[in-house]
DONU-798940 format. One record per residue: residue number from 0; x, z, y of N, C-alpha, C in turn; residue in one letter. Coordinates in steps of 0.02 Angstrom, whole numbers, plus 50000, padded with zeros to 5 digits. Each point is the difference from the previous one (the first is absolute). Example, Ala and Ser with C-alpha at 12.3 -4.5 7.8 and 13.67 -1.06 7.14 Angstrom:
BEGIN
<r k="0" n_east="50660" n_up="50390" n_north="49716" ca_east="49955" ca_up="50000" ca_north="50059" c_east="50045" c_up="50000" c_north="50060" r="A"/>
<r k="1" n_east="49982" n_up="49964" n_north="50053" ca_east="50042" ca_up="50003" ca_north="50059" c_east="49961" c_up="50037" c_north="50055" r="S"/>
REM end
This chain:
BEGIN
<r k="0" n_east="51358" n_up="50289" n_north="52347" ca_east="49949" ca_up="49952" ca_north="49986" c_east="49945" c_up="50029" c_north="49955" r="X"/>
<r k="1" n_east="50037" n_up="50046" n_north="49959" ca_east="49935" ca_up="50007" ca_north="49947" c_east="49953" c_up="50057" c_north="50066" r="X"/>
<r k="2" n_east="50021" n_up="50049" n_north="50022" ca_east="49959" ca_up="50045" ca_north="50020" c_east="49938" c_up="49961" c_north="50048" r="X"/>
<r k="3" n_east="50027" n_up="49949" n_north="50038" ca_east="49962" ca_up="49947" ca_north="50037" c_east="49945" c_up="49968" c_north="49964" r="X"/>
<r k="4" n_east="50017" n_up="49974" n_north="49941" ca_east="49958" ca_up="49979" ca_north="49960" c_east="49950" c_up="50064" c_north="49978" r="X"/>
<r k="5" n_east="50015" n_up="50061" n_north="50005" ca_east="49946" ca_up="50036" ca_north="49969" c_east="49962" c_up="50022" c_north="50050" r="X"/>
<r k="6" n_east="50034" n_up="49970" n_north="50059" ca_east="49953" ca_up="50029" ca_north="50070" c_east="49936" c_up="49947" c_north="49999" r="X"/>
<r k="7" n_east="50027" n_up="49942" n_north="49965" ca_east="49953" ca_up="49964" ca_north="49999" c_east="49954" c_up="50011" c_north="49940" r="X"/>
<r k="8" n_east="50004" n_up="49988" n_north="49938" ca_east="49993" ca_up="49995" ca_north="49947" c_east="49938" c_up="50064" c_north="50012" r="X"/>
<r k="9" n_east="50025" n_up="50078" n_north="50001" ca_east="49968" ca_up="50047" ca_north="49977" c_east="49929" c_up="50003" c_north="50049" r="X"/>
<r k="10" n_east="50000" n_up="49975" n_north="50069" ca_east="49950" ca_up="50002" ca_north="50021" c_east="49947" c_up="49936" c_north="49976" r="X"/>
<r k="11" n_east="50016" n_up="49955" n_north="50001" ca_east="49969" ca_up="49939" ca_north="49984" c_east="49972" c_up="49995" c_north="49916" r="X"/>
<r k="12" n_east="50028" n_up="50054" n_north="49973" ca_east="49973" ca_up="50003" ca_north="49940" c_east="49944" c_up="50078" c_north="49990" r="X"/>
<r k="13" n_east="50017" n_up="50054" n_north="50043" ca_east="49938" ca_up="50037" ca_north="50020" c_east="49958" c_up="49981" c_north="50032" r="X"/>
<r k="14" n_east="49989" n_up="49932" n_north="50063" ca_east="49941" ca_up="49970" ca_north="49990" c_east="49959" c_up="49946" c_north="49968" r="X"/>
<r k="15" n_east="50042" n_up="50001" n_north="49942" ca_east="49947" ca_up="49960" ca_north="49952" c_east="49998" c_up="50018" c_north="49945" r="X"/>
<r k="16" n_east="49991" n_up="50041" n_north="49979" ca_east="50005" ca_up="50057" ca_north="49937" c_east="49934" c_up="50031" c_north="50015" r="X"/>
<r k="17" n_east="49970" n_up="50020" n_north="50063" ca_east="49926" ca_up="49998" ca_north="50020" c_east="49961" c_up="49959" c_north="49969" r="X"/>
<r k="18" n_east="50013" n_up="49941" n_north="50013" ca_east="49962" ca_up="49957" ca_north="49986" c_east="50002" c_up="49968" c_north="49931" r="X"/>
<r k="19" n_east="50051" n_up="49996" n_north="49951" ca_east="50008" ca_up="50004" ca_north="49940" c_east="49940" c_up="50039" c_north="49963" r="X"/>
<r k="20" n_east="50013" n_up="50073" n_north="50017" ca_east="49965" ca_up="50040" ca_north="49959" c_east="49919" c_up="49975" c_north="50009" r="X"/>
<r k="21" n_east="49994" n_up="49971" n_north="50056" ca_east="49907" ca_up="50008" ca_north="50030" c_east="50003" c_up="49932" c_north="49964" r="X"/>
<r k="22" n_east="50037" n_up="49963" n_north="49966" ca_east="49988" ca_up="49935" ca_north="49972" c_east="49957" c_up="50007" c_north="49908" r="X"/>
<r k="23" n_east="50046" n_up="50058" n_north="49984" ca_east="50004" ca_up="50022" ca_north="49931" c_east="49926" c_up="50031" c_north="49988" r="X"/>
<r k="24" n_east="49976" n_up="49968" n_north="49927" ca_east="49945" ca_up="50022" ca_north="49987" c_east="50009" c_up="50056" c_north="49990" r="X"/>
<r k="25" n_east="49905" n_up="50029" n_north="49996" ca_east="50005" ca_up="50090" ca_north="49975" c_east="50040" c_up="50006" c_north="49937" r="X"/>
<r k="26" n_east="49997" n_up="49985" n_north="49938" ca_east="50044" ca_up="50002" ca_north="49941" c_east="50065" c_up="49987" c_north="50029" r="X"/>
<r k="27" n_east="50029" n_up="49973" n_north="50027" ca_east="50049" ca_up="50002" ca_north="50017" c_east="50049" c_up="50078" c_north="50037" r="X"/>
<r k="28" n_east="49972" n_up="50004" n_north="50067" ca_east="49981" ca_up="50065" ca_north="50031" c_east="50004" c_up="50038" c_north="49980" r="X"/>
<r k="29" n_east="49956" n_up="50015" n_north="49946" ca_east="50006" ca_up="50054" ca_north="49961" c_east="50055" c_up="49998" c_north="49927" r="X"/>
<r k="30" n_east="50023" n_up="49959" n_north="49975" ca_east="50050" ca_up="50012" ca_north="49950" c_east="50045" c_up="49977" c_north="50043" r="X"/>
<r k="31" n_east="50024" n_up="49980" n_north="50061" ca_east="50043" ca_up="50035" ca_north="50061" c_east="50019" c_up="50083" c_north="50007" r="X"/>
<r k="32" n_east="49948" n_up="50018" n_north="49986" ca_east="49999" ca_up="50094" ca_north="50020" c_east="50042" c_up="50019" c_north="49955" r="X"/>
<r k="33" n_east="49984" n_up="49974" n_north="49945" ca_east="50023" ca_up="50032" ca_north="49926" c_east="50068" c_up="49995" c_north="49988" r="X"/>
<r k="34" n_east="50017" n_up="49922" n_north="50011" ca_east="50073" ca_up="49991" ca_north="49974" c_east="50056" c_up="50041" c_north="50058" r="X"/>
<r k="35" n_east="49953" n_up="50026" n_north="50058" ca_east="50042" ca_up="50004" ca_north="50055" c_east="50026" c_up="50079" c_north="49975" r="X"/>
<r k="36" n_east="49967" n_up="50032" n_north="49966" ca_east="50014" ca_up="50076" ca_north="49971" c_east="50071" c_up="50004" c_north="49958" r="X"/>
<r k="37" n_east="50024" n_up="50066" n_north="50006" ca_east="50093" ca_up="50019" ca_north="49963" c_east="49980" c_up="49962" c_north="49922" r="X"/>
<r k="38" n_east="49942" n_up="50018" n_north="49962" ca_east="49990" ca_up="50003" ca_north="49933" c_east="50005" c_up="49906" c_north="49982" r="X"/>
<r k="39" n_east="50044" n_up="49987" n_north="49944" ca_east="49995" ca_up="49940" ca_north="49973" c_east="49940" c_up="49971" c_north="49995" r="X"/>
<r k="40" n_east="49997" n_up="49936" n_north="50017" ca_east="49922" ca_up="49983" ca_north="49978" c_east="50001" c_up="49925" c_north="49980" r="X"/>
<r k="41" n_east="49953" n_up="49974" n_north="49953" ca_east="50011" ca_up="49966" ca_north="49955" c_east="49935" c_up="49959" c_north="50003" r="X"/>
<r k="42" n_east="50012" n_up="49942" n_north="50034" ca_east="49942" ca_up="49947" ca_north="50020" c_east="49985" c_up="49937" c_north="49951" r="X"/>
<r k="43" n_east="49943" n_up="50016" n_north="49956" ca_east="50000" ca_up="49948" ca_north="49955" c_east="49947" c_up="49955" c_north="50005" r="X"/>
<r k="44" n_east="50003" n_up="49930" n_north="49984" ca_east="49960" ca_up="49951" ca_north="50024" c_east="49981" c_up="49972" c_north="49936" r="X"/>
<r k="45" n_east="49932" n_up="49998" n_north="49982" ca_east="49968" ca_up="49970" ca_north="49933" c_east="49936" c_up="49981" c_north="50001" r="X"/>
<r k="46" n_east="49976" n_up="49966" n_north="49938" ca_east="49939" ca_up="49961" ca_north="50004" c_east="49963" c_up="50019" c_north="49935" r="X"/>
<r k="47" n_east="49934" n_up="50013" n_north="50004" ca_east="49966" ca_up="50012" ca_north="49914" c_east="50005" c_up="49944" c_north="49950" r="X"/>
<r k="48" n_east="50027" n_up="49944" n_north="50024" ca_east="49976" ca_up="49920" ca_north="49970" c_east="50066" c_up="50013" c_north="49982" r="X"/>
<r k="49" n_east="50062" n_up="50023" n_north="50027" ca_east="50053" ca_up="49991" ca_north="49975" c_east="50043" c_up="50036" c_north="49953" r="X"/>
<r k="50" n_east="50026" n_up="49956" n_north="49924" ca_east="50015" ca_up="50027" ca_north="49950" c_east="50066" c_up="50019" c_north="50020" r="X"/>
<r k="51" n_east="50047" n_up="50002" n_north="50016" ca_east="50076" ca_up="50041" ca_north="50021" c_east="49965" c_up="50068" c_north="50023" r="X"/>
<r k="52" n_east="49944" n_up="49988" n_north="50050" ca_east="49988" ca_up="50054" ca_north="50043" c_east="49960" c_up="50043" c_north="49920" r="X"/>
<r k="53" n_east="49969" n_up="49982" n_north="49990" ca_east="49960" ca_up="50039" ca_north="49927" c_east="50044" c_up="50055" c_north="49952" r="X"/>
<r k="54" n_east="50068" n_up="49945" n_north="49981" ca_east="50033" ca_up="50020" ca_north="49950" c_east="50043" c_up="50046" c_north="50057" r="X"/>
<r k="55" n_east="50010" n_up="50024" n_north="50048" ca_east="50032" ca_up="50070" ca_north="50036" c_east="49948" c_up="50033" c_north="49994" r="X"/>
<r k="56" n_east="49929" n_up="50017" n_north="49982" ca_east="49947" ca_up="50038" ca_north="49997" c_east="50004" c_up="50008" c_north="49906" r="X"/>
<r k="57" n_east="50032" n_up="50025" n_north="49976" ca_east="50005" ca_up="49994" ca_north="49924" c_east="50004" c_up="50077" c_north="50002" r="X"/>
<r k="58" n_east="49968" n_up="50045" n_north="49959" ca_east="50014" ca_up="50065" ca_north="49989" c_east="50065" c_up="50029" c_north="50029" r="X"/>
<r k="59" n_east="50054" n_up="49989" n_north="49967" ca_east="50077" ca_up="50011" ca_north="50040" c_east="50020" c_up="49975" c_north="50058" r="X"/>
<r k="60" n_east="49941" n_up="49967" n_north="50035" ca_east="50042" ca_up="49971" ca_north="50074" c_east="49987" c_up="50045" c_north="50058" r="X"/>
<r k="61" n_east="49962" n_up="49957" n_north="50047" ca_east="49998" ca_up="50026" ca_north="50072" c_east="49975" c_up="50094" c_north="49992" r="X"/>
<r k="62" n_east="49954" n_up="50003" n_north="49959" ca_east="49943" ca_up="50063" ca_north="50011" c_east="50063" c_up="50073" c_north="49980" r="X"/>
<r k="63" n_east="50067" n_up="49989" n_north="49946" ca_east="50039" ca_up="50023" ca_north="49980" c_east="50051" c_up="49995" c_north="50049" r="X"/>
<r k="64" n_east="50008" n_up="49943" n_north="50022" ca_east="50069" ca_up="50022" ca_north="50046" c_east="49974" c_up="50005" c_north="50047" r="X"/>
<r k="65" n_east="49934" n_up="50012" n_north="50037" ca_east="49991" ca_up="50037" ca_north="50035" c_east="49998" c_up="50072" c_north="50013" r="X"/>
<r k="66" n_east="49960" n_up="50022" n_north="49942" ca_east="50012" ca_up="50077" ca_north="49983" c_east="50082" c_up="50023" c_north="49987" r="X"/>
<r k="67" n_east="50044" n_up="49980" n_north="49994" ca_east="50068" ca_up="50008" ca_north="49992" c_east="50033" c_up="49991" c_north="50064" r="X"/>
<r k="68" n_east="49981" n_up="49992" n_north="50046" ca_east="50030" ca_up="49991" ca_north="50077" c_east="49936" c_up="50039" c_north="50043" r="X"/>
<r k="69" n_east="49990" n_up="50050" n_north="50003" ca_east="49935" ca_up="50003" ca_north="50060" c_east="50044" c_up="50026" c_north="50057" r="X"/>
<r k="70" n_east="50074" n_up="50027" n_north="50009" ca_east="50023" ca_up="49984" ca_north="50050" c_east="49979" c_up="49918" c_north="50056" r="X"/>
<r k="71" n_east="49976" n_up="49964" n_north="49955" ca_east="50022" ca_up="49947" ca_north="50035" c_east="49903" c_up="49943" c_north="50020" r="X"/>
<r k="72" n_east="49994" n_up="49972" n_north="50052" ca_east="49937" ca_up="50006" ca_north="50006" c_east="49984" c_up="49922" c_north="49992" r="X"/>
<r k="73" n_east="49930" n_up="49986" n_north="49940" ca_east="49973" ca_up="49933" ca_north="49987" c_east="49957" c_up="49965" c_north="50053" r="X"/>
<r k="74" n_east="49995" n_up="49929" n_north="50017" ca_east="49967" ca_up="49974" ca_north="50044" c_east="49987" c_up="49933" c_north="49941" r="X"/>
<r k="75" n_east="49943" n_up="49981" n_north="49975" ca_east="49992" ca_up="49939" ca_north="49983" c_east="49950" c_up="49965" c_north="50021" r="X"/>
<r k="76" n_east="49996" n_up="49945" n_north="50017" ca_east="49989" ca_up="49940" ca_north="50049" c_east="49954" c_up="49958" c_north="49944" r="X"/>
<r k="77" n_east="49932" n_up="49975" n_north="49982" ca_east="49982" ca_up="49965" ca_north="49980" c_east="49998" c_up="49942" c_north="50035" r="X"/>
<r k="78" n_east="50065" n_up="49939" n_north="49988" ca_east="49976" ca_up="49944" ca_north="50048" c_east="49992" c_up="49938" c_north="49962" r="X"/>
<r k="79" n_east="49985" n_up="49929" n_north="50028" ca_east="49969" ca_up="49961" ca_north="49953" c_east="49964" c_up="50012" c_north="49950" r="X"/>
<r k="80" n_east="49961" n_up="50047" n_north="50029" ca_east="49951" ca_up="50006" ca_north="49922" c_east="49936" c_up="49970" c_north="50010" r="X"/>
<r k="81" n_east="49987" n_up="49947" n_north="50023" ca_east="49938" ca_up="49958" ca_north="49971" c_east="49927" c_up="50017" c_north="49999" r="X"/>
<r k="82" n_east="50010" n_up="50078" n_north="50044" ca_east="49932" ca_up="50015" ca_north="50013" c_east="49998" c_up="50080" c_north="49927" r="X"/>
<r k="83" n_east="50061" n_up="49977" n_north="49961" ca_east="49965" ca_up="50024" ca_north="49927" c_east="50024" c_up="50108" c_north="50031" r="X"/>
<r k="84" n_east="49933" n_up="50015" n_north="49961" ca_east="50037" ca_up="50082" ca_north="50024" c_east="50038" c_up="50024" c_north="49948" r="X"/>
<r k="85" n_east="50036" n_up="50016" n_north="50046" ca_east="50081" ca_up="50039" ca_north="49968" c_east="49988" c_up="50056" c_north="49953" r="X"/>
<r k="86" n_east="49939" n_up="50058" n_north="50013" ca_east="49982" ca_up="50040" ca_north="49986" c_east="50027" c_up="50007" c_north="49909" r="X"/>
<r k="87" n_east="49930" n_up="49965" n_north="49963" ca_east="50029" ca_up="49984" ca_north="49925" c_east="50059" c_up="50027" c_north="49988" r="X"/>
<r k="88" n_east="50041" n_up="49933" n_north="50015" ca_east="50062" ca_up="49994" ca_north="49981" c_east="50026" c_up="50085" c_north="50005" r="X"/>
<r k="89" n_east="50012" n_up="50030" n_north="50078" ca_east="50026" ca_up="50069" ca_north="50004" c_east="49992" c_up="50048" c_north="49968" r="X"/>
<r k="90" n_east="49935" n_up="49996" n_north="49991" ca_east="49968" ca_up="50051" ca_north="49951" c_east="50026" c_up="50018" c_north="49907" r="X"/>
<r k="91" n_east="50001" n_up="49942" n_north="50007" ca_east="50008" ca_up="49968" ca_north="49916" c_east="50056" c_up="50022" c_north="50017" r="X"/>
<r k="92" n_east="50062" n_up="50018" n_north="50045" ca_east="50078" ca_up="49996" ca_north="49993" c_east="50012" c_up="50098" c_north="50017" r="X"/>
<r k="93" n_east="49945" n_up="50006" n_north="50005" ca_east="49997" ca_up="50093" ca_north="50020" c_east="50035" c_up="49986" c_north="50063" r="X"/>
<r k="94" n_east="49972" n_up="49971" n_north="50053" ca_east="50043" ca_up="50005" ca_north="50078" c_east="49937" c_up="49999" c_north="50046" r="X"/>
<r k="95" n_east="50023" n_up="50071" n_north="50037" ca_east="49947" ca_up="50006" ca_north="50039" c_east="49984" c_up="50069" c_north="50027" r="X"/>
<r k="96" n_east="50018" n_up="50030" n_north="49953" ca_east="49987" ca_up="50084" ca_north="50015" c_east="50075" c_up="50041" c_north="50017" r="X"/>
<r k="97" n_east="50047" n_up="49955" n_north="50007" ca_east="50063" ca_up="50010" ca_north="50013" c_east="50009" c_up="50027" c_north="50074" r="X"/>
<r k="98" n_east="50001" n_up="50065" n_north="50020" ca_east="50024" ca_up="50005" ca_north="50072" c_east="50044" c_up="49979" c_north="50040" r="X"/>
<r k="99" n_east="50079" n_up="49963" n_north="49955" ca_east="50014" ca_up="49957" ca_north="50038" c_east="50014" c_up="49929" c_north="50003" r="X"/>
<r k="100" n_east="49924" n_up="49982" n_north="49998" ca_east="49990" ca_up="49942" ca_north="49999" c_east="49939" c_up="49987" c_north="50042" r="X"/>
<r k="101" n_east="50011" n_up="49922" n_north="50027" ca_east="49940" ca_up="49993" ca_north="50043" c_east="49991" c_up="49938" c_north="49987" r="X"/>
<r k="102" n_east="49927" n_up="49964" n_north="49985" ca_east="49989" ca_up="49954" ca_north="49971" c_east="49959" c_up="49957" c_north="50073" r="X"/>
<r k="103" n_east="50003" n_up="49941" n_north="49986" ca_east="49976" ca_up="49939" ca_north="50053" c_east="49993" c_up="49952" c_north="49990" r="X"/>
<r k="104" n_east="49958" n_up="49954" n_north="50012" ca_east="49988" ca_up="49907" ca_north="49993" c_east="50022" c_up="49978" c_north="50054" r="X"/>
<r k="105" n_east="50009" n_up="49978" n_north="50015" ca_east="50011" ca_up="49948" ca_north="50062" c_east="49936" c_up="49977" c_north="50001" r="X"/>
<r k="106" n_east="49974" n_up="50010" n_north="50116" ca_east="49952" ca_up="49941" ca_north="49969" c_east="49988" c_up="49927" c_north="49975" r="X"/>
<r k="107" n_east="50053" n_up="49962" n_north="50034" ca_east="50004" ca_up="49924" ca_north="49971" c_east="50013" c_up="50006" c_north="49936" r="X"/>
<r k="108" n_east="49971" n_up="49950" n_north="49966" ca_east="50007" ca_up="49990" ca_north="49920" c_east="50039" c_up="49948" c_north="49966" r="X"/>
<r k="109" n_east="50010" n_up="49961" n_north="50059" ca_east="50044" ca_up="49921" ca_north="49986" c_east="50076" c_up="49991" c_north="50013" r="X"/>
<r k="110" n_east="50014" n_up="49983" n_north="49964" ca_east="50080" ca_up="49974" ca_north="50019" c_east="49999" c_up="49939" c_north="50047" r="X"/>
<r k="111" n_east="49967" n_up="49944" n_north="49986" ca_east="50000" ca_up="49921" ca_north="50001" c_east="49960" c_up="49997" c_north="50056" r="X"/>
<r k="112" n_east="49960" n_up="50021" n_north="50022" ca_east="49965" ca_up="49998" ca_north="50072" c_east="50024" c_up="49994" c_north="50037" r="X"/>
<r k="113" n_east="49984" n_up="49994" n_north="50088" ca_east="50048" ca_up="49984" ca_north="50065" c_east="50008" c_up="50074" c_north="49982" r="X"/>
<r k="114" n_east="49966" n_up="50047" n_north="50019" ca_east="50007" ca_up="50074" ca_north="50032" c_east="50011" c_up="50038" c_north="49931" r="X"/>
<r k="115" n_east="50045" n_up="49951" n_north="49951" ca_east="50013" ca_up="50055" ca_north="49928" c_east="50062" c_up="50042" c_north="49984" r="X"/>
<r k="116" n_east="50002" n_up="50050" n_north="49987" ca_east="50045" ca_up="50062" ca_north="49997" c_east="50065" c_up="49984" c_north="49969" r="X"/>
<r k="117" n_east="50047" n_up="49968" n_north="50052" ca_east="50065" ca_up="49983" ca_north="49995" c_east="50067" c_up="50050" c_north="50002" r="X"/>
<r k="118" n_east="49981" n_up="50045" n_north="50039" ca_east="50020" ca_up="50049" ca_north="50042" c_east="49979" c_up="50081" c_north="49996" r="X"/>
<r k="119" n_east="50055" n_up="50046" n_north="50003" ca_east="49946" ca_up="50071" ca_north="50014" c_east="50077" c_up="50020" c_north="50051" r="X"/>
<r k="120" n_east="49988" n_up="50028" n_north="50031" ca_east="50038" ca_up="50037" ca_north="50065" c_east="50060" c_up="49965" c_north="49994" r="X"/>
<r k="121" n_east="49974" n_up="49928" n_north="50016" ca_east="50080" ca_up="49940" ca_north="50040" c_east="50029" c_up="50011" c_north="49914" r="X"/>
<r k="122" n_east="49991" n_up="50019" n_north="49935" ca_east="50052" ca_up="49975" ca_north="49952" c_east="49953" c_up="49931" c_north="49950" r="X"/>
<r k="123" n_east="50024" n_up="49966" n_north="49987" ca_east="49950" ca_up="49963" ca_north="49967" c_east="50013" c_up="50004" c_north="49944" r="X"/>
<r k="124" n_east="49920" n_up="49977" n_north="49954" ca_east="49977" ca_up="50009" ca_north="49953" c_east="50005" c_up="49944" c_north="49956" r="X"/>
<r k="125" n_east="50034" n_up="50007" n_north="49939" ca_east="50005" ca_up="49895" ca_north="49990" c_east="49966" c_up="50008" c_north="49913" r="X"/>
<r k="126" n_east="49991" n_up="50076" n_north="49982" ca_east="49987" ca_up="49998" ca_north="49918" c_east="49952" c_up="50068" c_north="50000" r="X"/>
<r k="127" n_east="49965" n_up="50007" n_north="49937" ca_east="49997" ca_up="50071" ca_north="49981" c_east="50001" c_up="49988" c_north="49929" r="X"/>
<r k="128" n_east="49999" n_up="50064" n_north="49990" ca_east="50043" ca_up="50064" ca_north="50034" c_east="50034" c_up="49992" c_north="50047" r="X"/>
<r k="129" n_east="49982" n_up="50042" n_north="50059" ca_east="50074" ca_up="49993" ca_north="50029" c_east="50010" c_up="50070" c_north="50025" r="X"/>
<r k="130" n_east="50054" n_up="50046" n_north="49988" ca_east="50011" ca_up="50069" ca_north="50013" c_east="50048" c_up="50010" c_north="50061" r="X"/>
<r k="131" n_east="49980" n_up="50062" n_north="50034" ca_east="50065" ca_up="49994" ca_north="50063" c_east="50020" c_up="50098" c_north="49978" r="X"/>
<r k="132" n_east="50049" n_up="49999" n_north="50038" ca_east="50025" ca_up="50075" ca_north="50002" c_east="50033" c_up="50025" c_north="50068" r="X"/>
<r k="133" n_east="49950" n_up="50040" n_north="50033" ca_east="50024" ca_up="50010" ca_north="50064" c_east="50027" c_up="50058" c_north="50015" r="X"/>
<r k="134" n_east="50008" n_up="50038" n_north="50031" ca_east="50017" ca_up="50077" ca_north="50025" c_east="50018" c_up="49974" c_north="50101" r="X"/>
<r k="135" n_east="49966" n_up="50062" n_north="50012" ca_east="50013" ca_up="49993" ca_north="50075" c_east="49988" c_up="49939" c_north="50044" r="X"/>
<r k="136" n_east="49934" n_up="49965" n_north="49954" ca_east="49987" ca_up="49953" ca_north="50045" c_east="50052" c_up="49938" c_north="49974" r="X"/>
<r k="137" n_east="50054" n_up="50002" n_north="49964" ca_east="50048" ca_up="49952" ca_north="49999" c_east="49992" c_up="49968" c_north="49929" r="X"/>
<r k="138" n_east="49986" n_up="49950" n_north="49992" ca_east="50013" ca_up="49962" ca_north="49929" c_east="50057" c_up="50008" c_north="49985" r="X"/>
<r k="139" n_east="49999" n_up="50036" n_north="49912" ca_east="50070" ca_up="50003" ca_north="49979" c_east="50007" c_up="49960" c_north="49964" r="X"/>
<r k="140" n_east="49939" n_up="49984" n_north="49966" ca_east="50009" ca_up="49948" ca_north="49914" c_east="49935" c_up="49961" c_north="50017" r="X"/>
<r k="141" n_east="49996" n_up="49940" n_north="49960" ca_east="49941" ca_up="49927" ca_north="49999" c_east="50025" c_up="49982" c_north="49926" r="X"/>
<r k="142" n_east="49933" n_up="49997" n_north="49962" ca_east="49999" ca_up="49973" ca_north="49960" c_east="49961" c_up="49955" c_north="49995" r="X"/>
<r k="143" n_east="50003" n_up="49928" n_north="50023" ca_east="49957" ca_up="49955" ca_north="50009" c_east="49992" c_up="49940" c_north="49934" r="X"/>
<r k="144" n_east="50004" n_up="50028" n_north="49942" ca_east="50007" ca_up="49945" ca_north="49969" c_east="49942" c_up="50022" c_north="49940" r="X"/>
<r k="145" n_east="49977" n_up="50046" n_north="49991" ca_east="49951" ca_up="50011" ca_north="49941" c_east="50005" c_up="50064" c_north="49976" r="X"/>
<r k="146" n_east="49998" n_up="50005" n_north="49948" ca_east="49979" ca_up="50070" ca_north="49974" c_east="50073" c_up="50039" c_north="49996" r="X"/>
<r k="147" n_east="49972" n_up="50079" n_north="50028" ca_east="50060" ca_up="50045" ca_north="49994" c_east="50037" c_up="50011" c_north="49926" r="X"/>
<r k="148" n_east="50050" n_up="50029" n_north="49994" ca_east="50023" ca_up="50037" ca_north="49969" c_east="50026" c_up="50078" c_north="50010" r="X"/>
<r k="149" n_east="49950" n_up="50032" n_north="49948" ca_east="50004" ca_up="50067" ca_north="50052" c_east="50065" c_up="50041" c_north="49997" r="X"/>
<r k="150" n_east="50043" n_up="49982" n_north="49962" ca_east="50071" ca_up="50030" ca_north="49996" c_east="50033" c_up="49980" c_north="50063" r="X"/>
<r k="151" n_east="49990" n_up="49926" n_north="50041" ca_east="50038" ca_up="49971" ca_north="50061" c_east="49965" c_up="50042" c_north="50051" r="X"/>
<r k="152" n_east="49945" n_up="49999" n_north="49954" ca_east="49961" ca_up="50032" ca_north="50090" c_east="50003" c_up="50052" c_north="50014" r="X"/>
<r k="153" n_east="50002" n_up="50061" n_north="49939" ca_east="50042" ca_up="50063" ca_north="50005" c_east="50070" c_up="50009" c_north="50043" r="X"/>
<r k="154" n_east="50022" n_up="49963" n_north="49974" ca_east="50089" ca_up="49992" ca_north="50031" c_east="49976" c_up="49974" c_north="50084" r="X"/>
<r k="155" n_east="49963" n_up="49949" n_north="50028" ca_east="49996" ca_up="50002" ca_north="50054" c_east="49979" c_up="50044" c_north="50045" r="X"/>
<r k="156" n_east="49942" n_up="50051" n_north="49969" ca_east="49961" ca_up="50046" ca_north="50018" c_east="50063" c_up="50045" c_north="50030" r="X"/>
<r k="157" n_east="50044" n_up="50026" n_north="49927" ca_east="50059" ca_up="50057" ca_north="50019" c_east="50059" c_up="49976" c_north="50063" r="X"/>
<r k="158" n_east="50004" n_up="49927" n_north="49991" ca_east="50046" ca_up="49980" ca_north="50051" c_east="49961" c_up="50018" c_north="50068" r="X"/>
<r k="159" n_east="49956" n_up="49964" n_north="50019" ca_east="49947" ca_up="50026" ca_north="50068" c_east="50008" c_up="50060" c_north="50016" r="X"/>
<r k="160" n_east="50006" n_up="50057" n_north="49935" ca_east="49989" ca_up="50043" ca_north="50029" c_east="50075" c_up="50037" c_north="50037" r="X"/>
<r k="161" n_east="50042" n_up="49977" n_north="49976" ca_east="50093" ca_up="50038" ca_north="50026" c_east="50001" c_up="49960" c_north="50053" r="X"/>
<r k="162" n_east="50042" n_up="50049" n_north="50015" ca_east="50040" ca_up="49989" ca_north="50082" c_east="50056" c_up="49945" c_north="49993" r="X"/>
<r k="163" n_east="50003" n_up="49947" n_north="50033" ca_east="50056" ca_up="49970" ca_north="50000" c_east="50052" c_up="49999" c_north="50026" r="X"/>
REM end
């Protein structure tokens, strides 16, 4: 039974996996490429208006534990941000000149709108902060509740990275 089922399953899901991808915005698409690589990668979702998101931009946060992992590659997502540019904020946090890191807004700016940024590649978005940890394309860790702690997120980083 099962092999039957995958006679079914595996084709019927290679033709719509076409069409998935041609659904997905360019930001999407492209931090698709990224997470799909061997190297850990670490998808973070934040706003300039937002103080959780601020206080991880504190001298000892993101700009530091980034330089302490460059094994491992940054993607941050400005979403719901209200139009406001992110820029400032990054700058002021020394993030930016980091090679592995790659910085982005989203273009929608709204949460609360019909067409507002609920979602990024089918996982949804319900807070920010909100941090993911992928390797190989596969979500290993979600932190959907607010601001990191960079000792947990270390420890998730090292777990992602071993063989299970």
């Amino acid at each position: 039974m099962v092999s039957g089922m995958r006679r079914f399953l595996v084709p019927l899901l290679l033709s719509i996996l076409p069409a998935l991808a041609a659904d997905q915005a360019p930001l999407e698409r492209e931090v698709g490429g990224i997470i799909a690589g061997p190297q850990v990668t670490i998808v973070h979702f934040w706003a300039p208006w937002c103080s959780n998101c601020r206080n991880e931009m504190r001298p000892d946060g993101w700009a530091a534990f980034i330089a302490a992992n460059p094994r491992a590659k940054f993607v941050f997502i400005a979403i719901w941000h209200r139009n406001q540019d992110p820029q400032p904020a990054l700058t002021a946090a020394g993030l930016g000149a980091q090679a592995n890191l790659v910085l982005r807004t989203h273009p929608n700016p709204a949460k609360l709108s019909d067409d507002g940024v609920n979602d990024f590649l089918g996982l949804p978005i319900t807070w920010i902060p909100t941090t993911w940890v992928f390797r190989e394309g596969k979500l290993r860790a979600a932190l959907n509740y607010g601001e990191v702690r960079f000792p947990m997120l270390q420890q998730l980083i090292n777990d992602a990275r071993a063989d299970w």
